[in-house]
Backbone as a ProteinNet text record, in pm:
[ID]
protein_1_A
[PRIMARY]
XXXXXXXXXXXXXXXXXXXXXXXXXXXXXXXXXXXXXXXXXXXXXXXXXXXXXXXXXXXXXXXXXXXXXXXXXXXXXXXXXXXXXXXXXXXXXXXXXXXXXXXXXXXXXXXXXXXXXXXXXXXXXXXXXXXXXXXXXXXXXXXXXXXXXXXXXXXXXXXXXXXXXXXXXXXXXXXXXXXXXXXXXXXXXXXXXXXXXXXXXXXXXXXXXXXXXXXXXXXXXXXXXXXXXXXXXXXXXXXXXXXXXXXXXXXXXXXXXXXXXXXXXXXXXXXXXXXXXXXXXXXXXXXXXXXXXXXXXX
[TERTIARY]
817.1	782.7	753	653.7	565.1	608.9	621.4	584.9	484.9	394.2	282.6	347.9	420.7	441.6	593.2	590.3	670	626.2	500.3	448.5	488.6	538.1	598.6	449.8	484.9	369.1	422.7	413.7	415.1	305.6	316.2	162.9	179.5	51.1	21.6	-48.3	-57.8	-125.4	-147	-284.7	-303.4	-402.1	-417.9	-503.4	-546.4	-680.8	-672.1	-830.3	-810.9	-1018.6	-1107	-1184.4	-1311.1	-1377.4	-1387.4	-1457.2	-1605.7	-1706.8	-1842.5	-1857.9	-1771.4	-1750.9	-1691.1	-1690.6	-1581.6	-1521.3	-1629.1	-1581.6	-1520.1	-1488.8	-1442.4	-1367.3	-1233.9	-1140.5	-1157.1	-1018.3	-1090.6	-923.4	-903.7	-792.4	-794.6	-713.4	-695.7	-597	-618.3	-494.6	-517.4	-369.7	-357.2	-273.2	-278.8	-179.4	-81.5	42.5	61.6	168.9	166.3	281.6	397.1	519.5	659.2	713.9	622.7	657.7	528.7	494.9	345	341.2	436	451.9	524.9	499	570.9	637.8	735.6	715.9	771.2	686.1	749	766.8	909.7	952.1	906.7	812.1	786.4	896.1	882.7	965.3	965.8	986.4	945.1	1044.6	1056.3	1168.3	1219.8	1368.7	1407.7	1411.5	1527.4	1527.3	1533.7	1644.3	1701.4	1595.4	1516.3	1411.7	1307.9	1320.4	1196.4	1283.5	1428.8	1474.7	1438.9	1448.3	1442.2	1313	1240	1100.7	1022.4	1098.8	1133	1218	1280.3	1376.2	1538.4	1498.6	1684.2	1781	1777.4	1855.7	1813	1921.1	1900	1873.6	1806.1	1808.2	1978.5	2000	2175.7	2222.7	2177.2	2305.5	2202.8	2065.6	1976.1	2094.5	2079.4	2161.8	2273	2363.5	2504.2	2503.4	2425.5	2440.9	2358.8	2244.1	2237.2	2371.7	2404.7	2496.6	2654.2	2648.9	2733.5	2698.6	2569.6	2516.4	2490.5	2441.5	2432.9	2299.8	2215.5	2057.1	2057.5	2148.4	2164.8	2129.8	2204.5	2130.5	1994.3	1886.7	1750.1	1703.6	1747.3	1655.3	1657.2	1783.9	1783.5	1715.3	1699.3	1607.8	1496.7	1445	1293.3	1215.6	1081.2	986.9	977.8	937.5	950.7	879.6	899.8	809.4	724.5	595.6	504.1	548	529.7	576.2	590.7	642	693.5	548.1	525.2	373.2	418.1	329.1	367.7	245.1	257.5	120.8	127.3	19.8	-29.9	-97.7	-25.5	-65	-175.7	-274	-347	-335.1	-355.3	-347.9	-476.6	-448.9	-560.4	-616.7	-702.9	-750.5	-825.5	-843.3	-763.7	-929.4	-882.3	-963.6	-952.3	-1064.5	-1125.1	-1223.9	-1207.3	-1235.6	-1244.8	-1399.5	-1361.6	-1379.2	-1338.6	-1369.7	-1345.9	-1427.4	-1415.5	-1260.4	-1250.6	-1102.6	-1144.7	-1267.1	-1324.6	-1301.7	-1312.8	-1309.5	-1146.5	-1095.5	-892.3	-881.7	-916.2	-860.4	-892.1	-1002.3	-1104.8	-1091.7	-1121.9	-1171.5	-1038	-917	-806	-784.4	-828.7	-885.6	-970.3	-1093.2	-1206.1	-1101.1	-1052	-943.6	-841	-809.2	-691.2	-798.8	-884.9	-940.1	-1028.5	-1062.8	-1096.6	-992.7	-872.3	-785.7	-673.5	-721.3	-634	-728.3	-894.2	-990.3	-987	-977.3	-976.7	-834.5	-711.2	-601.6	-576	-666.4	-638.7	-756.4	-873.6	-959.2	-865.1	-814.9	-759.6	-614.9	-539.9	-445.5	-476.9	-633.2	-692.9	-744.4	-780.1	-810	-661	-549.8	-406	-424.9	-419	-410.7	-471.9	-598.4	-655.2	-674	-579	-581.9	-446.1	-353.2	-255.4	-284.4	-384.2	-394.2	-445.5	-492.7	-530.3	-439.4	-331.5	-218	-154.1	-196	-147.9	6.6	62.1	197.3	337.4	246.4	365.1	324.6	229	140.1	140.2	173.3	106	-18.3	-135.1	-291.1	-291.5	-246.3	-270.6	-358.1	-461.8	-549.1	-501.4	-412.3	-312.6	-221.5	-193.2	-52	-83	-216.1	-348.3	-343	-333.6	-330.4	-233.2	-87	4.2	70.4	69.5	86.6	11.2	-164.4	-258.9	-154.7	-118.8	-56.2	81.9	117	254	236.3	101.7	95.9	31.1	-43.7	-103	4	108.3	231	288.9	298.3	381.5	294.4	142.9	78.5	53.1	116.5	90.6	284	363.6	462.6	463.7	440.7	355.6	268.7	178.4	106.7	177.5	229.8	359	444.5	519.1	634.4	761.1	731.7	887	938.7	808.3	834	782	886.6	844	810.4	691.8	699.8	722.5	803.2	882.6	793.4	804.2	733.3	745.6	590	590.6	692.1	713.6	817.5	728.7	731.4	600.8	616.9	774.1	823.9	874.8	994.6	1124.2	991.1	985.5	895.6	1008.1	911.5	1012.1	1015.1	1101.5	1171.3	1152.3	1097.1	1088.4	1146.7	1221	1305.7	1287	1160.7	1119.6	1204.6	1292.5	1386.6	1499.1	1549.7	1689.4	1632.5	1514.9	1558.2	1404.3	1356.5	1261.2	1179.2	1155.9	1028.5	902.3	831.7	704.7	708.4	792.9	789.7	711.1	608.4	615.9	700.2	770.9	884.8	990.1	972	1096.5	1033.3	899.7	831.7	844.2	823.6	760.5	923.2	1054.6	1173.9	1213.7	1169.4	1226.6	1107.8	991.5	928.4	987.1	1024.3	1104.9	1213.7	1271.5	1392.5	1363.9	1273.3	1189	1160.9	1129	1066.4	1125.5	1239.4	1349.8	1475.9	1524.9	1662.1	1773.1	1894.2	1986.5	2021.1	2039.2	2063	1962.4	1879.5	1714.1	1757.6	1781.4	1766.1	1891.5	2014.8	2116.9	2077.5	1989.1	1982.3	1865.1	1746.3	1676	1745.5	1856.4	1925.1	1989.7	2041.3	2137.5	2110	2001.4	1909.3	1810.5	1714.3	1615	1484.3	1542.8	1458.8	1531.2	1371.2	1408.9	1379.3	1471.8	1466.1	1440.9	1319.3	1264.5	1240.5	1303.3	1288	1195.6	1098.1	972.7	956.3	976.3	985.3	1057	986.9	1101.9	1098.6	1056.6	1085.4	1178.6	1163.8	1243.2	1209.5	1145	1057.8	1138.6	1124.5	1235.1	1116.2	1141.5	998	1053.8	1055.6	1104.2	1027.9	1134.5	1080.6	1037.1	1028.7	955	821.6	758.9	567.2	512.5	460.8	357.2	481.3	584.6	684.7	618	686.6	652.9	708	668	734.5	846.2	917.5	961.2	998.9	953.1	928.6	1062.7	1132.1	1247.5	1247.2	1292.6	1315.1	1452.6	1419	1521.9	1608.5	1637.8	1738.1	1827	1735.4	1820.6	1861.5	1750.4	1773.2	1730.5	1637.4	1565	1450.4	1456.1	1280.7	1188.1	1090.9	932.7	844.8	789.9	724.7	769.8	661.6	589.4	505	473	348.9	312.1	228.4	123.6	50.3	60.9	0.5	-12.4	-164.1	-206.9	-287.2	-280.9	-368.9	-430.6	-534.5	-649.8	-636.6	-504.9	-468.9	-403.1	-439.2	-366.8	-228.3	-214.7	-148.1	-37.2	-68.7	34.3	191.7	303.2	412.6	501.3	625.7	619.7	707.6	797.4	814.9	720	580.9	479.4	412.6	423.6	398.3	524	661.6	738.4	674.5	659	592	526	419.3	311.8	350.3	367.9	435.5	545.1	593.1	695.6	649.9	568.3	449.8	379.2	296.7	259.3	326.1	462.3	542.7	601.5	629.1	664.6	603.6	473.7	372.1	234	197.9	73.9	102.4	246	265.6	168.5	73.5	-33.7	-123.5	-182.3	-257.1	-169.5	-33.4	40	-11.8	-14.7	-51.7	-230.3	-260.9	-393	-449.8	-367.1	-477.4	-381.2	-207.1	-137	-174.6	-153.5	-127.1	-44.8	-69.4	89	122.5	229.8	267.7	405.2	482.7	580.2	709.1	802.3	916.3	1027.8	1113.4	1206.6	1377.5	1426.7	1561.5	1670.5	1577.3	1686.9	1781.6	1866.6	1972.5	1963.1	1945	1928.1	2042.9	2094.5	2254.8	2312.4	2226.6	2281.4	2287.9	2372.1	2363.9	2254.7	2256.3	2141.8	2103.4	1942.8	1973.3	2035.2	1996.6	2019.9	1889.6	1953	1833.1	1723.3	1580.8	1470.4	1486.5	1531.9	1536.2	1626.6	1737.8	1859	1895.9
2203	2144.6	1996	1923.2	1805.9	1770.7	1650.7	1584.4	1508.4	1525.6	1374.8	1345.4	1208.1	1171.8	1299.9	1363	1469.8	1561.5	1611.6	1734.4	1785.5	1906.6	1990.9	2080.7	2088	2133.6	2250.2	2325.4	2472.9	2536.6	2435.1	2499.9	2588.5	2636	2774.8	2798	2797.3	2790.5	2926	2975.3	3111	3096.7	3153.4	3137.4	3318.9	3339.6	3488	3481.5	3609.4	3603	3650.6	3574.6	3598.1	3723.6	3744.4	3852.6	3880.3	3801.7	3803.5	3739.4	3686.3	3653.4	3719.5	3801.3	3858.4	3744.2	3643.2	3540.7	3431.3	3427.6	3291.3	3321.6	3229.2	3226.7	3187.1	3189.2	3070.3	3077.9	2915	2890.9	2834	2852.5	2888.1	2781.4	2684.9	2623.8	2616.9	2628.9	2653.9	2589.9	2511.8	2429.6	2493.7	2550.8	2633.2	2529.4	2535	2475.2	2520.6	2448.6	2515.7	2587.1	2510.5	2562.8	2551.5	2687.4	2671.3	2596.1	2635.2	2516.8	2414.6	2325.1	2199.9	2193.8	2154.9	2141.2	1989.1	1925	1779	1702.1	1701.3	1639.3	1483.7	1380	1283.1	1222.4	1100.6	982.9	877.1	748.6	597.7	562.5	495.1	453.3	347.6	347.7	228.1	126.4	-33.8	-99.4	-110.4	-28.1	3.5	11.5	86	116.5	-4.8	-95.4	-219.8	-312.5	-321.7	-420.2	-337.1	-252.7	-231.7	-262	-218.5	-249.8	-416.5	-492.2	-625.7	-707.1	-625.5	-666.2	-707.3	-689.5	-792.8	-708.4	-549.9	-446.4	-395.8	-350.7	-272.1	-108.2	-61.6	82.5	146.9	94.9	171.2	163.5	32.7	12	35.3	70.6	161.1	293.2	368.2	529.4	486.4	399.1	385	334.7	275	278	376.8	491.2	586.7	671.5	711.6	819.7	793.9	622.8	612.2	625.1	612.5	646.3	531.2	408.6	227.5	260.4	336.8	331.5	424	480.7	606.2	574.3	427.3	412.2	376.8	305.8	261.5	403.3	518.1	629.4	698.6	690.7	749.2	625.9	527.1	467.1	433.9	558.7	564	605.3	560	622.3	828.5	875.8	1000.2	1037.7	1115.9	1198	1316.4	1319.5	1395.3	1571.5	1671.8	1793.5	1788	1859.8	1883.9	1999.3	1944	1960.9	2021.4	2189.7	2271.2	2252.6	2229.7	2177.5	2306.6	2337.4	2417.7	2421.2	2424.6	2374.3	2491.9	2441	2551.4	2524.9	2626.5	2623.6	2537.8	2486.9	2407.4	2445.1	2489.2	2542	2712.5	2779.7	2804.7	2688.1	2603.9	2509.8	2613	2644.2	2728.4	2642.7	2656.3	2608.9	2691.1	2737.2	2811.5	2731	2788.8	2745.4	2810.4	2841.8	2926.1	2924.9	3041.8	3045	3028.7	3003.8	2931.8	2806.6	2737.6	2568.3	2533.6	2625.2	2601.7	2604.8	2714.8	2668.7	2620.4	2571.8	2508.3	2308.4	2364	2181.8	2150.2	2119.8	2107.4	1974.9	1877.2	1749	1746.7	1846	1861.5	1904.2	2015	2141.7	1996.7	1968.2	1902.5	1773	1726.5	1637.3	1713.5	1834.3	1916.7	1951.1	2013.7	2026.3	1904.4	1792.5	1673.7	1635.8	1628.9	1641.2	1732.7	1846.7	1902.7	1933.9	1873.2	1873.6	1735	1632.9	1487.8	1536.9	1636.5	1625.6	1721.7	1883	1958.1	1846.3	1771.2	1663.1	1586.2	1535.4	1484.2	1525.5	1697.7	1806.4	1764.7	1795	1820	1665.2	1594.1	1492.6	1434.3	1457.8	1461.3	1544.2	1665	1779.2	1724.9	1648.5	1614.6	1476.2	1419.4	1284.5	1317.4	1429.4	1448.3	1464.7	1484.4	1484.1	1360.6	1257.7	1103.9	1103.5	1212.7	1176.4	1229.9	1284.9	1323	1267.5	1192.6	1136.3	1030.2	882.3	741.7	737.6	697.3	737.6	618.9	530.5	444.6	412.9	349.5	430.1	380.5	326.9	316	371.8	413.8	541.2	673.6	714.5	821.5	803.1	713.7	703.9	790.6	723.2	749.2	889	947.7	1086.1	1173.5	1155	1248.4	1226.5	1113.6	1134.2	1170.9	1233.1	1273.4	1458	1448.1	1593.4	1633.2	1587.3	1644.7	1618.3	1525.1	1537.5	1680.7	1769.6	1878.2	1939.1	1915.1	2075.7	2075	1977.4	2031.7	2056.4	2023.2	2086	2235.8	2262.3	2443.1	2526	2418.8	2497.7	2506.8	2383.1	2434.1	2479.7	2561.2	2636.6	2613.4	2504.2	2357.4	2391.9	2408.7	2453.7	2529.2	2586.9	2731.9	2729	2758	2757.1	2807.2	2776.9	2899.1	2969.5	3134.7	3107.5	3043.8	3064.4	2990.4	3075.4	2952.7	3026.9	3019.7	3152.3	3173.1	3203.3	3211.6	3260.5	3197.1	3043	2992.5	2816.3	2743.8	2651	2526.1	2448.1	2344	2196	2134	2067.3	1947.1	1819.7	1646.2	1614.2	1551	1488.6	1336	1284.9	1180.9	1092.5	1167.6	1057.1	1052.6	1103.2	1073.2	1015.8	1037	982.6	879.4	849	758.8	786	865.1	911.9	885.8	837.8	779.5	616.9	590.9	429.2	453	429.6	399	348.3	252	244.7	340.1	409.1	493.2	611.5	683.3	729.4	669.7	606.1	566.2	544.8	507	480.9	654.8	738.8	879.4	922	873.6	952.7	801.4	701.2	619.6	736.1	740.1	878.9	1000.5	1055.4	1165.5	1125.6	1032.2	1008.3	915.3	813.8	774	818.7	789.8	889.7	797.9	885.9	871	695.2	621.6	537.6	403	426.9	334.6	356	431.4	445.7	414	412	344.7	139.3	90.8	-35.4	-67.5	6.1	39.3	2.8	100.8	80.2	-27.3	-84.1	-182.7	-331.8	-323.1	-469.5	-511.5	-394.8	-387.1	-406	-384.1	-396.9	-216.6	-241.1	-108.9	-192.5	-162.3	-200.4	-131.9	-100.6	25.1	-9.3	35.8	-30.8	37.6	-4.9	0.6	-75	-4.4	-85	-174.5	-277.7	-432.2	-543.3	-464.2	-517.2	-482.4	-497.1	-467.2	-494.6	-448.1	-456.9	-459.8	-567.9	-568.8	-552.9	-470.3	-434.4	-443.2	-596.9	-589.6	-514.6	-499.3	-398.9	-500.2	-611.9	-762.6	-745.4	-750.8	-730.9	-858	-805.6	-884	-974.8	-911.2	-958.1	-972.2	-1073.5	-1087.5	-936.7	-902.4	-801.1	-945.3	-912.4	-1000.4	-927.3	-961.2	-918.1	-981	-867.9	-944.6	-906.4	-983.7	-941.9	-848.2	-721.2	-605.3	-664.2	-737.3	-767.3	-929	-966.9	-1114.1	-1159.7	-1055.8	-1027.5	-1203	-1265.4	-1398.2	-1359.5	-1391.4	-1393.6	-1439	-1329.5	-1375	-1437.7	-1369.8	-1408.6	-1346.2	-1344.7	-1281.7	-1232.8	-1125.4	-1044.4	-1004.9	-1080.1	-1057.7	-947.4	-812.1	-703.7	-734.8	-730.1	-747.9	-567.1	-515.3	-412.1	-395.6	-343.6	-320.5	-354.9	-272.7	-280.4	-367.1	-454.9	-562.3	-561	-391.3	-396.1	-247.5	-265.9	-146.7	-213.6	-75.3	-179.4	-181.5	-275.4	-310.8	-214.2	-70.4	23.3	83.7	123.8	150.1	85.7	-46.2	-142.8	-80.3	-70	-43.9	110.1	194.5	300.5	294.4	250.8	210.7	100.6	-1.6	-99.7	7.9	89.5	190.6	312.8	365.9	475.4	344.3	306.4	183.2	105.4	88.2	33.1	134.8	210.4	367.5	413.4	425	528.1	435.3	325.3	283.4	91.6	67.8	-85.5	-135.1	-107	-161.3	-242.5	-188.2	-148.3	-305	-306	-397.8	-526.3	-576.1	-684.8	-646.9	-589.2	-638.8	-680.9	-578.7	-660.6	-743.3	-781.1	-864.8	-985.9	-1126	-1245.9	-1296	-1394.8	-1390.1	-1558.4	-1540.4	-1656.8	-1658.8	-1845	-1852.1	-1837.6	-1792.3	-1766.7	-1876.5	-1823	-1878.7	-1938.2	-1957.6	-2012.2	-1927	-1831.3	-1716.4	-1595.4	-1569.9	-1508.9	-1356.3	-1290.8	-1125.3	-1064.2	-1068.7	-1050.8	-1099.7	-1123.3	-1284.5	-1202.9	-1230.8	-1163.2	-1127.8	-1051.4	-1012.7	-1116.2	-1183.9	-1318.6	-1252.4	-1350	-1243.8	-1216.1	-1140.2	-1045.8	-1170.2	-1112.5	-1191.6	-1288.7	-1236.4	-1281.5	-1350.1	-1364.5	-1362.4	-1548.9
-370.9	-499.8	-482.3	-516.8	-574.4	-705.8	-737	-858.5	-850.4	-966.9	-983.6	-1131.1	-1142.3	-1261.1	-1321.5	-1435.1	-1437.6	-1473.2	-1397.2	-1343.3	-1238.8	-1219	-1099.9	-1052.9	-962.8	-848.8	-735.5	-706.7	-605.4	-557.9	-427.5	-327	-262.7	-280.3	-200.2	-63.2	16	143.1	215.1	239.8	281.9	387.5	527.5	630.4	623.5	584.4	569.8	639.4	705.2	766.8	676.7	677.9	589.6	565.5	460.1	400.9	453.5	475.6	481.1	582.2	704.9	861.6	931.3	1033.9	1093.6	1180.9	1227.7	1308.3	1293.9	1147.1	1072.7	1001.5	955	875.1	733.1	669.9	513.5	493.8	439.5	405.2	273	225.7	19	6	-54.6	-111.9	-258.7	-343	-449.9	-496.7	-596.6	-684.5	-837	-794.9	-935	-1006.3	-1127.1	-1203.1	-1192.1	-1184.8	-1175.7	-1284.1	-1407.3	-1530.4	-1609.3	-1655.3	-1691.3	-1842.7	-1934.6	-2040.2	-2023.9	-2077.4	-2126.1	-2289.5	-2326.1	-2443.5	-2456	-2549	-2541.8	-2676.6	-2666.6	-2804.6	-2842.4	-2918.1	-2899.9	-3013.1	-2942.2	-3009.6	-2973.6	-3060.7	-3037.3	-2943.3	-2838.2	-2736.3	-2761.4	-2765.9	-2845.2	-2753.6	-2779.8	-2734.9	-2570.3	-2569.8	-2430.1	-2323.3	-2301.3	-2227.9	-2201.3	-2353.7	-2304.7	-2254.6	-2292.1	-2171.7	-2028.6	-1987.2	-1843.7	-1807.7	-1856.3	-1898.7	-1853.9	-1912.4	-1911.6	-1775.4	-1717.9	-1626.4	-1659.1	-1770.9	-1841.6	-1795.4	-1777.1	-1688.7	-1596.4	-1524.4	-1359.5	-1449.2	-1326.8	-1382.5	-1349.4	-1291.5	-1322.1	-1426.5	-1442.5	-1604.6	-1697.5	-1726.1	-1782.7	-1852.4	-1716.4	-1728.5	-1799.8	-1753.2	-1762.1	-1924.9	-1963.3	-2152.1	-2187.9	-2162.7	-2218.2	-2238.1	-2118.8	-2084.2	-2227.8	-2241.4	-2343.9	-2456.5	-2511.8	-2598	-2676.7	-2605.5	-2654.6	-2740.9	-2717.9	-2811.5	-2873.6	-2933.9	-3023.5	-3136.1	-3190.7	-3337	-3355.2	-3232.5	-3256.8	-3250.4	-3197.3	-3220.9	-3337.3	-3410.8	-3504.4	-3617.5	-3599.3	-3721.8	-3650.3	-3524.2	-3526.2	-3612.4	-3625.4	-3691.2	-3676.5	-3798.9	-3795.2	-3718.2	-3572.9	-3497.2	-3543.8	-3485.5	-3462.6	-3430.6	-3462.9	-3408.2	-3276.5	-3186.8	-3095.9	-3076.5	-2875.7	-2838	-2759.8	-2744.4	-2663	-2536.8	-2439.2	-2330.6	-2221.6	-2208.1	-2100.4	-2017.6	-1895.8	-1763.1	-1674.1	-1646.1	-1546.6	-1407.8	-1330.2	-1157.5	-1122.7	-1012.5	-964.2	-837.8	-834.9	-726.7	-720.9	-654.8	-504.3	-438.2	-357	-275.7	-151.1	-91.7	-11.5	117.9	212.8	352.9	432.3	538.1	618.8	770.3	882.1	1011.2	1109	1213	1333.4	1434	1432.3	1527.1	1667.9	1697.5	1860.5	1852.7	1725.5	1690.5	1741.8	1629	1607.2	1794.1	1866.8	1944.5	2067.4	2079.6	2165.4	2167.1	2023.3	1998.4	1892	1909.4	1828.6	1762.8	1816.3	1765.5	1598.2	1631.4	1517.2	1428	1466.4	1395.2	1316.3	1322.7	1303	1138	1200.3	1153.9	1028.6	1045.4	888.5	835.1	900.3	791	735.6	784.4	708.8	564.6	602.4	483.8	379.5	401.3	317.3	236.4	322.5	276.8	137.6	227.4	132.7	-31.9	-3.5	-122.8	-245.8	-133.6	-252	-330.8	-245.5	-308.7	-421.7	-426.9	-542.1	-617.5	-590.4	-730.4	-801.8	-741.1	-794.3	-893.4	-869	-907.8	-1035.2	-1027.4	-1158.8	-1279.9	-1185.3	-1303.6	-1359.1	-1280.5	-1373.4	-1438.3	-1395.9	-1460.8	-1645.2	-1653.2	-1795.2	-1922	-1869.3	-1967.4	-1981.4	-2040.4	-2069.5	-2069.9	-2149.4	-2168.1	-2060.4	-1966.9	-1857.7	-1672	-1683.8	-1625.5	-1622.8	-1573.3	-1566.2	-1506.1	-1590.1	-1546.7	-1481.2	-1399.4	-1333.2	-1231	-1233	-1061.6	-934.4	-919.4	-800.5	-785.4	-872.8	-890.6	-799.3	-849.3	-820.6	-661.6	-563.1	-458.7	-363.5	-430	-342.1	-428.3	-529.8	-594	-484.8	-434.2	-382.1	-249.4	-164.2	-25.9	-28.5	-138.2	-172.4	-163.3	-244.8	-248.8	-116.5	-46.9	70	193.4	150.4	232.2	248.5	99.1	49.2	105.8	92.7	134.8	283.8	375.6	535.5	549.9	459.6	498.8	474.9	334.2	302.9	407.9	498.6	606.2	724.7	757.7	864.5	897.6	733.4	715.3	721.4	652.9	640.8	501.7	404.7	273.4	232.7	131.1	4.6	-110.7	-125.1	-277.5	-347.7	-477	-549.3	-677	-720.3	-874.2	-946.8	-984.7	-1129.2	-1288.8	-1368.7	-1446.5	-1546.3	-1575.8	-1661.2	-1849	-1804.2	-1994.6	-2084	-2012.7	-2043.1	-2058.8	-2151.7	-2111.6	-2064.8	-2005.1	-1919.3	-2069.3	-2128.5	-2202.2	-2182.6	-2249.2	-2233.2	-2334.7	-2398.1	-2522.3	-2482.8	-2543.8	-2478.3	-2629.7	-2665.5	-2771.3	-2725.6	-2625.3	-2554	-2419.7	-2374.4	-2222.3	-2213.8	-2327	-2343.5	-2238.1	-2186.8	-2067.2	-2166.3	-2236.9	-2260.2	-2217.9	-2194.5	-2115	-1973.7	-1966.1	-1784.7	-1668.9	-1703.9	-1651	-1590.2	-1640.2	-1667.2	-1577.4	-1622.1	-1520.8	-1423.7	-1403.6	-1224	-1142	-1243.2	-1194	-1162.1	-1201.7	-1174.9	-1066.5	-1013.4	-908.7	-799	-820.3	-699	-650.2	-761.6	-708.7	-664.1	-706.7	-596.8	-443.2	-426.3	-329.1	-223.8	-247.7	-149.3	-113.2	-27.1	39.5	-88.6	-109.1	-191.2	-184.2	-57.7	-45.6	-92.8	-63.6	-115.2	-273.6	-317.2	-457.5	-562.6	-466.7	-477.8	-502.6	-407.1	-351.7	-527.4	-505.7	-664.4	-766.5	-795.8	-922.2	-940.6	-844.1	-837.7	-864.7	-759.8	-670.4	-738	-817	-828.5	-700.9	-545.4	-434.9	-348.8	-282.1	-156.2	-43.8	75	186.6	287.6	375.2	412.2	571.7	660	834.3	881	993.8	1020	1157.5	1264.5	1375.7	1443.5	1449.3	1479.8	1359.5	1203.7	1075.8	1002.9	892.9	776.1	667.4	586.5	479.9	347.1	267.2	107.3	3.2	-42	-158.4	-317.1	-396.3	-522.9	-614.5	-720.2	-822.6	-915.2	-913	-1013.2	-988.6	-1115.3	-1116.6	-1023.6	-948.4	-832.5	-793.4	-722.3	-607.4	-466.7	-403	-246.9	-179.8	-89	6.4	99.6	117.8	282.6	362.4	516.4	592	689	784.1	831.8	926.6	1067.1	1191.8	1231.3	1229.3	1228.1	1316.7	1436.5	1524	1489.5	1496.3	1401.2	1310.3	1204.3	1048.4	1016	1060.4	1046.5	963.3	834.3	748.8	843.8	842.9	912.7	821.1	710.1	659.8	506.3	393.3	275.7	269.3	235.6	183.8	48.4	0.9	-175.4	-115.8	-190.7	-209.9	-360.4	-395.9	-529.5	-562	-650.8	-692.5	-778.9	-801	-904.7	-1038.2	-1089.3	-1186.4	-1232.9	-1304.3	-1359.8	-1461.3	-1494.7	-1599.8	-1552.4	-1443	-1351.8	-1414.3	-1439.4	-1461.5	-1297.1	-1325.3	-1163.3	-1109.2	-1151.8	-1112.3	-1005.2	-1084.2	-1019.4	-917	-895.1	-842.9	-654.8	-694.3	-643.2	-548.1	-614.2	-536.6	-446.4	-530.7	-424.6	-306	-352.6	-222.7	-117	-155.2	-115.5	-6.6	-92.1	41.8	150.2	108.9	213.6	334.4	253.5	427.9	449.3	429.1	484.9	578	545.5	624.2	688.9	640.4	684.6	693.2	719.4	725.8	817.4	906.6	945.1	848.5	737.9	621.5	498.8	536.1	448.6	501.1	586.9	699.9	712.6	683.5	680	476.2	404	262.4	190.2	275.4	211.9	278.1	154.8	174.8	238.5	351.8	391.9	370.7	312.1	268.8	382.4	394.5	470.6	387.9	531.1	521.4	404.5	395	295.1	369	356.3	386.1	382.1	302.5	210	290	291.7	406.7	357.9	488.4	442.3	372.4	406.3	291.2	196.2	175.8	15.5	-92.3	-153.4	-296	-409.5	-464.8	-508.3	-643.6	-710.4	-755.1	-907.3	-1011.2	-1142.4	-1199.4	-1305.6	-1401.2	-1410.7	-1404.9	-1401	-1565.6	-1679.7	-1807.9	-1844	-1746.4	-1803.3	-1766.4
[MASK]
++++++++++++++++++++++++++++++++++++++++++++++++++++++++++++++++++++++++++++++++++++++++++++++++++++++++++++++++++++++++++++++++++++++++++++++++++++++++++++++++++++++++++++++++++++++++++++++++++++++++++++++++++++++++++++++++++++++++++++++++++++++++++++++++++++++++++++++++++++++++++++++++++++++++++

């Protein structure tokens, strides 16, 4: 299972020989929903959510006054909601590719280099079929980036047999109460696919810090969750600041959760790529263990 945004995803991957080739294969990939409805309760998001929103709270202490129930009264003197929207999700795909089993195992290089293409295009069918639903979706077009290398992550684990995909649940619809857990904030989105997508501990440092600290060689990469934050860059053995890195993106109006993601897949997987379209500004004084500063507002 995939998320883009809080869309669930269950790929399908099939290598079957061609019908109208005896000499050629065709491989099927298929995008099914985990839950083919949605139903989504709307509601105005109260205060709570635009402080986080804002920075004035950590996402821990976000949860930690929901869970007590601190924004209970701004929801109940929300504006009267809209009916409750039943959404229906279609399969995406089956994306179809064929190629000679003389190629696969002759020329394994070529082999390898069509099925990463056609793995990264069916990732961006997925992607825009979920980008059409505004409200379970951040339509961000940088978001759109690292969602497609998230899902074509899932679908060569599906072809390698790392993962299963489970049915689709086709009767019971899957539930958003976007008046208890304010999921129409973007924020809040993009703070629940950070948690998809880092180990328990990164997401611990998230809630807390508002930064992920992600090691990468003979670095150490601090990626704040503050809109258009420096990356800093640290020498993994001395733990001495090297430098700063300004990663700026398209979107001017990305919020900095999202901002966090993306900066997040990037030194993960392609920190080459960080050092070439970041700014690099100089080092700071600032001690890798120092306490974390305070709330940006506060």
């Amino acid at each position: 299972m995939i998320r883009t945004g809080y869309l669930r995803w269950e790929i399908d991957a099939q290598d079957v020989r061609c019908p109208q080739d005896p000499a050629a294969r065709e491989v099927r990939l298929l995008a099914r929903p985990t839950f083919r409805r949605i139903r989504v309760k709307h509601k105005t998001a109260g205060n709570l959510a635009d402080r986080f929103a804002q920075g004035e709270i950590s996402y821990a202490e976000y949860r930690e006054s929901l869970e007590e129930g601190e924004d209970a009264d701004e929801l109940v003197a929300a504006q009267k909601p809209p009916p409750d929207s039943l959404i229906t999700i279609d399969d995406v795909g089956p994306h179809v590719f064929r190629y000679s089993e003389a190629d696969r195992v002759r020329l394994i290089r070529f082999w390898m280099d069509k099925l990463q293409r056609e793995v990264e295009s069916f990732s961006h069918e997925v992607v825009r079929a979920g980008a059409r639903h505004s409200v379970l979706v951040a339509r961000t077009p940088a978001l759109r980036t690292g969602y497609a290398h998230m899902v074509a992550h899932e679908t060569m684990r599906v072809i390698e047999g790392r993962s299963t995909p489970a049915p689709t649940d086709e009767t019971e619809p899957m539930s958003i109460d976007l008046s208890v857990q304010a999921e129409g904030i973007p924020e809040l989105v993009a703070a629940e696919l950070v948690k998809d997508i880092v180990t328990r501990e990164e997401f611990h440092e998230f809630s807390t810090y508002d930064r992920l600290t992600v090691a990468h060689g003979e670095y150490l990469y601090r990626v704040p969750r503050k809109s258009h934050g420096l990356i800093e860059v640290w020498n993994a053995k001395t733990l001495n600041q090297v430098c700063r890195l300004c990663v700026v993106f398209e979107d001017p109006g990305m919020p900095p959760s999202d901002e966090v993601v993306m900066k997040y897949l990037l030194v993960k997987h392609q920190p080459d790529l960080i050092w070439k379209i970041g700014i690099r500004f100089p080092s700071t004084s600032a001690r890798f263990d120092a306490p974390p500063p305070k709330r940006w507002n506060r």
